[in-house]
C-alpha positions in Angstrom: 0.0 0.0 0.0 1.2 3.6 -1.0 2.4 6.1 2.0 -0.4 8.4 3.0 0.8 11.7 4.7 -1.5 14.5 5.0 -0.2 17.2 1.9 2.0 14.5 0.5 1.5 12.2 -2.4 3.7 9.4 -3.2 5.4 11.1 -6.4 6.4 14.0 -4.2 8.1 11.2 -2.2 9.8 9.5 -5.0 10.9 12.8 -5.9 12.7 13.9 -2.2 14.5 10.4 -2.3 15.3 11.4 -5.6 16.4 14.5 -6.0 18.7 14.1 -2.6 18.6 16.2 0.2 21.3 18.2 -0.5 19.4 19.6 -3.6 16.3 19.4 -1.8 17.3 22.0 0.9 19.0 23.7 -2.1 15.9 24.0 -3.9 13.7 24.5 -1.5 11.8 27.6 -2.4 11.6 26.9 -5.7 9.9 23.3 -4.4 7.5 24.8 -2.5 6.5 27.4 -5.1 6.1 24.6 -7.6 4.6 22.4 -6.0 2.0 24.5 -4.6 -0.6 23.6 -6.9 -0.1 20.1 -6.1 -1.2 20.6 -2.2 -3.3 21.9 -0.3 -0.7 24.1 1.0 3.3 24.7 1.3 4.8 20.9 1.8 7.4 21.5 4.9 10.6 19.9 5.7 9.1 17.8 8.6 6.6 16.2 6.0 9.2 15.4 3.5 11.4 14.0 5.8 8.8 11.6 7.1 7.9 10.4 3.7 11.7 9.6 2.8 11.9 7.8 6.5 9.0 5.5 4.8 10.4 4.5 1.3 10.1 0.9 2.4 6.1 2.0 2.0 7.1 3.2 -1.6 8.0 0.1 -2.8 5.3 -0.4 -5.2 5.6 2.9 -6.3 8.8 2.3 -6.9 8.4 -0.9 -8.3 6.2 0.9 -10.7 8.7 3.5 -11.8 10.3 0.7 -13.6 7.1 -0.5 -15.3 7.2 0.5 -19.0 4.0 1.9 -20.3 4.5 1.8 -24.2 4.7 4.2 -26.9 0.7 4.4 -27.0 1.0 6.3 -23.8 3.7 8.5 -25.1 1.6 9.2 -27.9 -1.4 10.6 -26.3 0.4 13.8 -25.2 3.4 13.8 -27.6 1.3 12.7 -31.0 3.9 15.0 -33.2 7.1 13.0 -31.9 5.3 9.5 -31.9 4.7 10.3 -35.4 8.2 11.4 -36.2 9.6 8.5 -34.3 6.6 5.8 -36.0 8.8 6.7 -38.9 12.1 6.9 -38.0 14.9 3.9 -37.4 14.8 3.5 -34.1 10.3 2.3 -34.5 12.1 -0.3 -37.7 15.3 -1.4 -35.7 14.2 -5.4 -35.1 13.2 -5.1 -39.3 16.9 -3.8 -39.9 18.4 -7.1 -38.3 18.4 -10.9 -40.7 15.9 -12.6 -39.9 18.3 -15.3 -38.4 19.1 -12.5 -35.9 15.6 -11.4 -35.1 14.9 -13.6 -31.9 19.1 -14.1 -31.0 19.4 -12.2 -27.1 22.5 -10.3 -28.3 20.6 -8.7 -31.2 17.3 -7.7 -29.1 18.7 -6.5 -26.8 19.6 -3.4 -28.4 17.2 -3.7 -31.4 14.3 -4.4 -29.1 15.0 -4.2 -25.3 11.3 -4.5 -24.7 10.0 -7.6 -25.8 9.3 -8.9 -22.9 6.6 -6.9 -22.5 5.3 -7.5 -25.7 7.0 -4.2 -27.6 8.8 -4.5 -30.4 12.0 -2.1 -31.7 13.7 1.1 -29.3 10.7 2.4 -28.3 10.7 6.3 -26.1 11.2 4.4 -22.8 14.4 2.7 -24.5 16.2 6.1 -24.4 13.5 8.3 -22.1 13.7 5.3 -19.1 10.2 3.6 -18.1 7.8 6.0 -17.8 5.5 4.0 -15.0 5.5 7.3 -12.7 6.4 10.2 -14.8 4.2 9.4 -17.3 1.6 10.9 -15.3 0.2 14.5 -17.0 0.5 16.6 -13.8 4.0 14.8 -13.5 5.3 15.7 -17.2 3.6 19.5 -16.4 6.4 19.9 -14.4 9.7 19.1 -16.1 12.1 18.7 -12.8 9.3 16.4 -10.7 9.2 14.3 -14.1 13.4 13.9 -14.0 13.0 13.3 -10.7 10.7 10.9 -10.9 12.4 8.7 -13.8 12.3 10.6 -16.9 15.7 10.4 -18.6 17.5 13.2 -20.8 18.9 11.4 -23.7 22.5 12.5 -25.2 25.8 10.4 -27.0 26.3 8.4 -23.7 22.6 6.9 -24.0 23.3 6.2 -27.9 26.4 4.4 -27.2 24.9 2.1 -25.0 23.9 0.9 -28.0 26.2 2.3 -31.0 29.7 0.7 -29.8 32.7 -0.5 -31.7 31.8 -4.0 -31.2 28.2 -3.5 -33.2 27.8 -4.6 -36.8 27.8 -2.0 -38.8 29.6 -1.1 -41.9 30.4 2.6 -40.7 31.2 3.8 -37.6 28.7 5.5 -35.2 29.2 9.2 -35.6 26.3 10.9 -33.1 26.3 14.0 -34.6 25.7 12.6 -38.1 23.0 10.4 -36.8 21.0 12.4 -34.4 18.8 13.9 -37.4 17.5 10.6 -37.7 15.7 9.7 -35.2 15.1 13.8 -34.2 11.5 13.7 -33.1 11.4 16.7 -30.7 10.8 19.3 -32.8 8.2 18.2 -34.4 6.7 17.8 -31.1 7.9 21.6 -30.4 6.3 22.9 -33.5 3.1 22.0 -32.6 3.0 22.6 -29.0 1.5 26.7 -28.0 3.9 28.6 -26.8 4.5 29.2 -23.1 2.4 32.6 -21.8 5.2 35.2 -20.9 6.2 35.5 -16.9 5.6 39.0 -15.3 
């Protein structure tokens, strides 16, 4: 069963244990000013440290921070990048292996690290981590509660998990030349409205 403390939710939890409580303290206006719309009122210190004394309580929470949703769920608020990434490599990658190769470990791995849960090719939680908590609207809203709450960053160290020396390939990786490939997020930027101006 989740922790239940008054003006806390379990994603706020997650996100203290997190984020550390060195940048929590750090960050601590800026917390409570985001977060207000979250709570009833301003979360204190006293409540946060209670529900990071609990995680053991979290642990289906947590469990379902590494639960991948798919990139159905993605696609409901993102449909511009699904698109562009329906279309790109990275959607194709177990049709760009032999088909003697399509169900060797090795191969899926990288080509389709999610078949276990019945998805096939890199899908956005390949590169963006499982999105079982920050897939959440009111979590994405808020671009530092979703990082903190599993929501990876991609760059070249997250495409050469992948792209080594030792991969097949008849070129070498070069990130830079590759990047426009499977670049989905301005598409997704192009159709989002823009931000209304801060006074």
């Amino acid at each position: 069963s989740a922790l239940l403390v008054p003006g806390v939710i379990p994603c706020q939890a997650l996100a203290w244990a997190a984020a550390g409580s060195a940048a929590a303290r750090s960050n601590e206006a800026r917390r409570i000013e985001r977060m207000a719309h979250y709570t009833a009122g301003p979360v204190t210190r006293p409540l946060a440290l209670a529900a990071s004394l609990s995680l053991a309580a979290l642990a289906p929470a947590r469990a379902a921070a590494g639960e991948v949703v798919g990139p159905e769920t993605c696609k409901a608020c993102h449909p511009a990048a699904y698109a562009a990434w329906r279309e790109g490599p990275h959607a194709r990658a177990v049709d760009s292996l032999p088909e003697r190769s399509r169900k060797d470990r090795r191969c899926l791995s990288c080509h389709s690290p999610d078949t276990d849960q019945g998805l096939a090719g890199v899908t956005c939680e390949t590169c963006h981590g499982a999105g079982g908590v920050y897939s959440a609207r009111y979590v994405m809203r808020d671009p530092e509660l979703a990082r903190a709450a599993g929501l990876l960053d991609p760059g070249e160290k997250t495409c050469a998990a992948c792209h080594t020396e030792s991969t097949p390939s008849l070129v070498r990786f070069d990130y830079a030349r590759k990047l426009p490939l499977i670049q989905h997020w301005e598409a997704e930027r192009d159709v989002r409205p823009a931000a209304p101006a801060v006074r």
